[in-house]
C-alpha positions in Angstrom: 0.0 0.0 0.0 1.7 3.7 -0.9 1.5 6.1 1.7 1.0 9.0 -0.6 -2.6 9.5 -1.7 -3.2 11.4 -4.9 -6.6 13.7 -5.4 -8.4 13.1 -1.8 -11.7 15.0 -1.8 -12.6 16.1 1.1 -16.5 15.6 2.9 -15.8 18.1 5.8 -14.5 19.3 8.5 -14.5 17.1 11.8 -12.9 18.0 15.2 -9.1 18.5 15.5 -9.4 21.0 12.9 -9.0 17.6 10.6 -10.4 17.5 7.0 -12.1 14.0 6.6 -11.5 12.2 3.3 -12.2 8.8 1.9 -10.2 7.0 0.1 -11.8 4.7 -3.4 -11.4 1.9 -1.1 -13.5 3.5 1.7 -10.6 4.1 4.5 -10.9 7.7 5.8 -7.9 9.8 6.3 -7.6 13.0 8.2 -5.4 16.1 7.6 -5.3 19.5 8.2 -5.4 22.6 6.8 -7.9 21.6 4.3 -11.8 22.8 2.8 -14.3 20.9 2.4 -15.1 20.3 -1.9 -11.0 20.4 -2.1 -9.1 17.7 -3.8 -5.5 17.9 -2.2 -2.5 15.6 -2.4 -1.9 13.3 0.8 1.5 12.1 2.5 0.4 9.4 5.2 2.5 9.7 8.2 0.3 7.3 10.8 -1.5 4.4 9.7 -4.4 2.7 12.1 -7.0 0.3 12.0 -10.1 2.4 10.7 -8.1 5.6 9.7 -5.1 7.0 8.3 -3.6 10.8 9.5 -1.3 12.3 6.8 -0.1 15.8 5.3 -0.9 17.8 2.6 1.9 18.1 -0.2 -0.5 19.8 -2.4 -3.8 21.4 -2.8 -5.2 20.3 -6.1 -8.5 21.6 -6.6 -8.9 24.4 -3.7 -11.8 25.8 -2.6 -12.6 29.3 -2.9 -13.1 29.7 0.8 -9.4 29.5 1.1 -7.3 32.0 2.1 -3.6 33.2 2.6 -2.4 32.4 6.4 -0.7 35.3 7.8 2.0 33.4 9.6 4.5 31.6 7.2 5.1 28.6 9.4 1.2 27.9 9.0 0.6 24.0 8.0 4.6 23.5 9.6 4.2 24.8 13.3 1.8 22.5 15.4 -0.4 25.7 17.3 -2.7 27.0 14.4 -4.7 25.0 12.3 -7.8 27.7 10.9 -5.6 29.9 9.9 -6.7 29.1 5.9 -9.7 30.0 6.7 -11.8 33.3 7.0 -12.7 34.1 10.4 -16.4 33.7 9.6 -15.7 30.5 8.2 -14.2 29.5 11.6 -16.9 30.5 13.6 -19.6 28.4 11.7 -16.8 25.1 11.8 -16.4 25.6 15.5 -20.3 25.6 15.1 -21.1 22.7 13.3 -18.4 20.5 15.1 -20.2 21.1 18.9 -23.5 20.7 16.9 -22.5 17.6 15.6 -20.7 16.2 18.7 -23.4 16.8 20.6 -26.2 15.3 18.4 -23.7 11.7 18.1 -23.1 11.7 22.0 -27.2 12.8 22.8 -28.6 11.0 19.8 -30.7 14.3 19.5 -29.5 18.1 18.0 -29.2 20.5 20.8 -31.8 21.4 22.8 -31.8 25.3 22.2 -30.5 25.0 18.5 -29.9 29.3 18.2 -26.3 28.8 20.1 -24.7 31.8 21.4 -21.6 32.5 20.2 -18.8 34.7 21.7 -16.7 35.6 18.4 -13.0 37.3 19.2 -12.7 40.9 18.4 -9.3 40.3 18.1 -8.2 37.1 16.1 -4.6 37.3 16.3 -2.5 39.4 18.9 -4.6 37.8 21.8 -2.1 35.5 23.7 -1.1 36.9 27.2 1.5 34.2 27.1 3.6 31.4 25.3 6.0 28.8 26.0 8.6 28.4 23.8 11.4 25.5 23.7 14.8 26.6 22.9 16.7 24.0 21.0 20.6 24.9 20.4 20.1 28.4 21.3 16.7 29.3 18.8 13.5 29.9 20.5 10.9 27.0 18.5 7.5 25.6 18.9 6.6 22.3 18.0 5.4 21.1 14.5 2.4 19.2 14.0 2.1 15.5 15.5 5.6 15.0 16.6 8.3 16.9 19.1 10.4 17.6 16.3 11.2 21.5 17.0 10.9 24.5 14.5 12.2 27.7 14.8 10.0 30.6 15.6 11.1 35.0 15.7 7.6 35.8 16.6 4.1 34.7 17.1 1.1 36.2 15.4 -1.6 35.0 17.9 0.8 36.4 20.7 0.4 40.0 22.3 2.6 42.5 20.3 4.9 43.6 23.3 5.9 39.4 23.7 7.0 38.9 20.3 8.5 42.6 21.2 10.4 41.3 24.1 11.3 37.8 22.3 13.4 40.1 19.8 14.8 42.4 22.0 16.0 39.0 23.8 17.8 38.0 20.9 19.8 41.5 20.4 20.9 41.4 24.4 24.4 39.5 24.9 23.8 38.9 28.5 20.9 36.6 27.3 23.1 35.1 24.8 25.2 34.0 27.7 22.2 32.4 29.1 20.0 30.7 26.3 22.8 27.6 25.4 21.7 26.6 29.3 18.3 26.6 29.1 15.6 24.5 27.5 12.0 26.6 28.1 11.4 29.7 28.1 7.7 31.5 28.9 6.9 35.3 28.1 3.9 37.0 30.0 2.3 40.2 28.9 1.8 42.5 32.1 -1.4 44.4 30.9 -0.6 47.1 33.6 2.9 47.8 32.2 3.2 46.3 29.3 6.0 44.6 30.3 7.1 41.0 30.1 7.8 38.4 32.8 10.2 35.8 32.3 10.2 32.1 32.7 13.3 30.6 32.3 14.0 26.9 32.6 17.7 26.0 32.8 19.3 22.4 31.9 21.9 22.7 34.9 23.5 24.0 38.1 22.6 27.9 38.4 26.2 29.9 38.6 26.9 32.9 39.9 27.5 34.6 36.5 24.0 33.2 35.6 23.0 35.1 39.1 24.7 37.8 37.6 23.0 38.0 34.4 19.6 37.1 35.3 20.0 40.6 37.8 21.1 42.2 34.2 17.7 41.3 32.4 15.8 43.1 34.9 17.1 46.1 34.0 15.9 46.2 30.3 13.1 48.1 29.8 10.5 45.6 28.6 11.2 43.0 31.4 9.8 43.4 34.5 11.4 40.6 36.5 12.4 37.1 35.6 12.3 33.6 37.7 14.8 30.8 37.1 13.7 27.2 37.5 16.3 24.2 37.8 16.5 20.7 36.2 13.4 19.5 38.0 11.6 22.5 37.1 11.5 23.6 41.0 11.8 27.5 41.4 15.3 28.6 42.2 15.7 32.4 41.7 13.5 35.6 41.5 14.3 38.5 40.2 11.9 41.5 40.3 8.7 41.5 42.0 6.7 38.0 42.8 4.2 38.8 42.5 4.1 40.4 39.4 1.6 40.4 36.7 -1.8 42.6 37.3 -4.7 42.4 35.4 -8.7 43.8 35.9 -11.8 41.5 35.6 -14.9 42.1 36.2 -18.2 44.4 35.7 -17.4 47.7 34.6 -18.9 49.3 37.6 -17.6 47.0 40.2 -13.9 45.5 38.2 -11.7 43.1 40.3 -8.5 44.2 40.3 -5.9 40.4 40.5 -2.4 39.6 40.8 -0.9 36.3 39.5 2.0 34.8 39.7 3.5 32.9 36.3 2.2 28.7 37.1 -1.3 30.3 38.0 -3.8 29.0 35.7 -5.4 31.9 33.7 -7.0 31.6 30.3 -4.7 33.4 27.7 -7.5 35.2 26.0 -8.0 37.8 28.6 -10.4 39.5 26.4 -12.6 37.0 26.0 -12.2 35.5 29.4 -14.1 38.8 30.5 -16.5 38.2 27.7 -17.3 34.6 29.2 -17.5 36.2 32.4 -19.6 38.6 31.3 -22.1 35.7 29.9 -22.4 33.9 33.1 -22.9 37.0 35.0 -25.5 38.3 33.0 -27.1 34.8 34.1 -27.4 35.4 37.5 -29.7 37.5 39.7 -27.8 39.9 41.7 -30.4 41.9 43.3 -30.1 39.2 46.2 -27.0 37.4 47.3 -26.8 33.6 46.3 -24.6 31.1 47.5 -22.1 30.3 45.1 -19.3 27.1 45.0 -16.9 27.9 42.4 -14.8 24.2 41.5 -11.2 24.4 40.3 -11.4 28.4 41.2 -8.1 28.9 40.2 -7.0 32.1 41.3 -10.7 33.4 41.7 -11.2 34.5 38.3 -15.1 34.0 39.2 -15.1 34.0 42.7 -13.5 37.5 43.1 -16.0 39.5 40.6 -19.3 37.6 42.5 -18.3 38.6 45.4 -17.6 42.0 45.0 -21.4 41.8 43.9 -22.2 40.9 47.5 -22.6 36.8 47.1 -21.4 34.2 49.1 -19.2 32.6 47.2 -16.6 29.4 48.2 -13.5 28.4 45.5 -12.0 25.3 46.0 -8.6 24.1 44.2 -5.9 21.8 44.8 -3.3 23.8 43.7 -1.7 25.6 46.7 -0.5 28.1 44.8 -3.9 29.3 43.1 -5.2 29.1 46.4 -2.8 31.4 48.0 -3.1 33.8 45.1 -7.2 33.2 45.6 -6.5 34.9 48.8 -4.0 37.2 48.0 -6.6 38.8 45.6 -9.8 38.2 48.0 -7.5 40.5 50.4 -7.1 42.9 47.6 -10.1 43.5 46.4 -11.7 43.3 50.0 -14.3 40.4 49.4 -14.7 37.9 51.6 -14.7 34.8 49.9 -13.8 31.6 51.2 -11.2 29.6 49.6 -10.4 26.1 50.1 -7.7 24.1 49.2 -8.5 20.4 48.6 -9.4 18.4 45.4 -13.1 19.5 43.8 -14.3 16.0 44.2 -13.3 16.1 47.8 -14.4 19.6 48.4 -17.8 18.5 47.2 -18.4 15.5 49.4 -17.2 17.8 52.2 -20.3 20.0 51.6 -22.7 17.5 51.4 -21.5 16.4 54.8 -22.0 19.5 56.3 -25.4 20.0 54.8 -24.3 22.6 52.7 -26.7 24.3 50.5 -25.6 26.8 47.2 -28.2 28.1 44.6 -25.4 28.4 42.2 -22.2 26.1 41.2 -19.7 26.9 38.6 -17.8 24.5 37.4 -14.5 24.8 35.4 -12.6 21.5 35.1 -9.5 20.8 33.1 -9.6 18.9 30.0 -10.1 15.1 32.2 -13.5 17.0 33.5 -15.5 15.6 36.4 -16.1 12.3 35.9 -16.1 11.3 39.4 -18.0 14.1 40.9 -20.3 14.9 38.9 -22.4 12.2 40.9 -21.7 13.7 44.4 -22.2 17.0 42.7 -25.9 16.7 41.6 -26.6 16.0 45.5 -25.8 19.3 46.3 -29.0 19.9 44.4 -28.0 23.7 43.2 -30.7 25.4 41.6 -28.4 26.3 38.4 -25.1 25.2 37.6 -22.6 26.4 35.3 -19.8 24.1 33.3 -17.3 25.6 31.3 -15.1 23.6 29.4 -11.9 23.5 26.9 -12.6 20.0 26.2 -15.8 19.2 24.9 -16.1 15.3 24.9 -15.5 14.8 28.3 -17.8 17.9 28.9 -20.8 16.0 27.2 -20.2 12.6 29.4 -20.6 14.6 32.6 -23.6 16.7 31.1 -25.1 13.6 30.4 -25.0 12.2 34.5 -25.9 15.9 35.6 -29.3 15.8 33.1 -29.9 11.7 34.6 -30.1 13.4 38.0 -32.7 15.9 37.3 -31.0 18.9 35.5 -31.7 20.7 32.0 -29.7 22.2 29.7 -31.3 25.9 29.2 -28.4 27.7 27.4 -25.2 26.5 25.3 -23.0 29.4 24.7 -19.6 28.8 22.8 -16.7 31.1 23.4 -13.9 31.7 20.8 -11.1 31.9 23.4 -8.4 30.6 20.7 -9.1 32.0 17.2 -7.1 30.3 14.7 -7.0 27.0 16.5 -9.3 24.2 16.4 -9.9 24.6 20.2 -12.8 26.5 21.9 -14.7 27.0 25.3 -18.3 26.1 26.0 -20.0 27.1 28.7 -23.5 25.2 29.5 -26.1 26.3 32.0 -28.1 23.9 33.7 -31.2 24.7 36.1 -32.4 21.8 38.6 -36.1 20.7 37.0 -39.0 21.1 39.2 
């Protein structure tokens, strides 16, 4: 059997960002950066059972959807994989692959079949971070499907001053002394400066002279502090301020004012991780104060807003540091929210021991989602409940033992958080029937 497929047409586009093909003997192969109605020429690099994955090494017949991507490492570098396509014309894929995801797992199309969806204003420039691996010296991202590096100068889904920064780091000899000893490096955008933190991960002993330098990058003008991290990725030296990135949230008449420290989970799209905020506030009734468990509350990206609004609100996270930051910003802001620090399965069993009773529960798993609690967490027996979610598969799974246990879905909203990606962020709203 040849691995190189000549004139696929392509039936659509399925999740993964993947164009699905067939070939004349029936087997269906997935690639990307493909249009539906295309005919394109196909390197297979992974065989399976039911399915090949392979390249494209030619678009045949395009489609007149198809555009020029901006970046010139598109279809090389493994981040983007829309870029080929209109923003409009991502919107309505994102669209039709929930729709369609939803109707296989259900075995029904969504309930409320008008989604809301939270478009980007800003498709490209919206990253308030990136991780970059530095291999021999270069600063590279990964290309698609393997760890096989590529060298990157800039990012166009990154915020201007980090790609700024990331060539100003290039020019600077005391980083050239330092970038043959480490193997990561992370940029943060300071929105209150402008500025950039640094993340640098180094591939043996710290020296003196790296001391030494490290002091140096403080001093340029676009870098605000930077923190050194040793072979086992423990943190080892701080230069600058700790805790150093500051960022407002929250209703315009009442915004949240946080500080984070770089490890803290916070969604990259600050934009539209107001605009998501916006959505499930504008869902809840805030002429009387509700009782409100926020699950994996990070460093109170919900909590802190809702209870500036005068509700009870408690945030539970494993993480010792998010929950120290939880508090750092609950201090700052002057709210008093209760924080928690314990697994969200285990903080839920713990308030269902004590008889705990919330009207609202917002849920924000990572992408494993809340398989074992969702159980435990339909006892609680919340009037509404929120669940956001970055991975969509195992979101459905849990929706469907939350809506065995008595709740309904009453609105699906979909939030672009990363434009030019195949990813995306849903947030569902259940009520409790009866």
């Amino acid at each position: 059997m040849t691995n190189h497929i000549k004139n696929l047409p392509i039936d659509k586009l399925v999740a993964g960002g993947y164009g699905l093909g067939r070939t004349a003997a029936g087997k269906v192969v997935l690639v990307h950066g493909v249009i539906p109605g295309e005919s394109v020429d196909v390197q297979v690099f992974r065989s399976k059972k039911s399915y090949d994955l392979g390249f494209v090494t030619a678009v045949v017949q395009p489609s007149p959807q198809r555009i020029q991507p901006l970046c010139p490492l598109f279809g090389q570098c493994g981040g983007c994989t829309l870029q080929h396509l209109a923003y409009e014309d991502q919107v309505q894929y994102k669209e039709q692959v929930f729709s369609e995801d939803w109707k296989r797992f259900f075995k029904q199309p969504l309930p409320h079949p008008d989604l809301h969806f939270l478009r980007a204003e800003d498709p490209f420039g919206y990253r308030q971070r990136i991780r970059l691996h530095i291999v021999d010296g270069n600063p590279c991202f990964y290309r698609h499907h393997s760890q096989k590096p590529i060298a990157v100068s800039a990012c166009l889904l990154a915020k201007p001053p980090i790609n700024d920064c990331l060539q100003r780091l290039d020019s600077l000899a005391v980083y050239q002394e330092l970038k043959y000893h480490i193997d990561e490096l992370v940029l943060h955008h300071n929105p209150e400066n402008d500025c950039c933190v640094l993340e640098l991960y180094f591939t043996r002993r710290l020296r003196p002279t790296d001391r030494k330098y490290l002091r140096q990058l403080v001093n340029v003008d676009m870098i605000q502090s930077v923190r050194a991290y040793g072979e086992a990725g423990e943190l080892i030296c701080t230069e600058g301020d700790e805790l150093n990135i500051h960022f407002s949230m929250g209703a315009a008449q009442s915004a949240s004012s946080f500080f984070m420290v770089p490890g803290d989970f916070c969604q990259v799209n600050m934009a539209q991780n107001q605009t998501m905020l916006d959505f499930i506030m504008s869902h809840i009734d805030h002429d009387q104060s509700a009782q409100i468990l926020d699950l994996f509350c990070g460093l109170g990206n919900f909590s802190i807003p809702l209870a500036r609004l005068g509700h009870k609100v408690t945030g539970v996270d494993l993480k010792r540091s998010a929950i120290r930051s939880a508090e750092n910003n609950n201090e700052l802001n002057k709210t008093d929210a209760t924080f928690i620090r314990m697994s969200a399965q285990d903080g839920v069993q713990a308030q269902i021991r004590q008889a705990r009773v919330y009207d609202i529960v917002i849920l924000d798993p990572p992408r494993a989602g809340f398989k074992e609690g969702a159980g435990d967490l339909a006892e609680l027996k919340a009037r509404q409940i929120f669940y956001i979610a970055c991975d969509q598969q195992t979101q459905l799974r849990d929706l469907q033992q939350l809506i065995a246990s008595g709740y309904a879905v009453k609105e699906v909203c979909l939030v672009d958080m990363f434009p030019q990606t195949h990813h995306l962020e849903s947030v569902v709203m259940l009520e409790l029937d009866g």
